[in-house]
C-alpha angles and dihedrals in degrees: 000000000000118000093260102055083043088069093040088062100035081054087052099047089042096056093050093044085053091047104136080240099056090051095042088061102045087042091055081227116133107246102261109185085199080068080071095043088065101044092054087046089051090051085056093048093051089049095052085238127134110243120221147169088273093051090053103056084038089060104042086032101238135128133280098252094040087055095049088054094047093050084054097053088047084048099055096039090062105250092102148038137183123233129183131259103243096205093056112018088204091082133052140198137226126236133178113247121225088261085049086056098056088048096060099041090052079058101049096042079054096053105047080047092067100036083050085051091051098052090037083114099043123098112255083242092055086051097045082055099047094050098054087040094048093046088044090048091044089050091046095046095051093051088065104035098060 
């Protein structure tokens, strides 16, 4: 097997192992498509951008329909609300609600539990490698895939 289909196969194994099912599981935390829903609505956040329900079926690539049922479900669960564009009252944007906040944090704190498990044995050199090549590699590739 040459480098490149290495990492083929290392993405592939990766992505199922990151399935919302999968971490639900090992999480113990019932699947909860909302949780979705927030992430997509943070990465908005970091990118300065407004999230919306068209953000929301682009990035989990659903359709339009699919993703306005999902943001209701996160907003009446409690993780999201809409609030409206200023500039045209017609849209709206989602935000995460201060319950929406500590659930993806929880995530993220689980997740970085079990990447931190599974270097336990790396050295922190081999970590600290890992981390910039892996950033480098995200930013490249998405240069190229969009």
């Amino acid at each position: 097997m040459d480098d490149i289909e290495m990492i083929e196969q290392s993405m592939i194994a990766l992505r199922r192992s990151q399935r919302r099912r999968t971490l639900a599981r090992l999480s113990g935390a019932p699947s909860d498509p909302a949780v979705e829903v927030i992430d997509v609505i943070e990465a908005a956040e970091l990118a300065g951008k407004p999230a919306t329900v068209s953000a929301v079926a682009d990035a989990l690539d659903i359709d339009q329909p699919r993703a306005s049922k999902l943001v209701a479900a996160a907003v009446e669960a409690g993780l999201a609300e809409r609030r409206a564009d200023q500039a045209d009252g017609r849209r709206s944007f989602l935000a995460r609600t201060p319950a929406g906040v500590e659930v993806t944090e929880q995530v993220h704190g689980f997740r970085r539990r079990l990447i931190s498990s599974a270097l336990s044995s790396w050295d922190q050199s081999d970590i600290a490698d890992l981390a910039r090549l892996l950033d480098r590699f995200i930013t490249d590739f998405a240069s190229v895939s969009r």
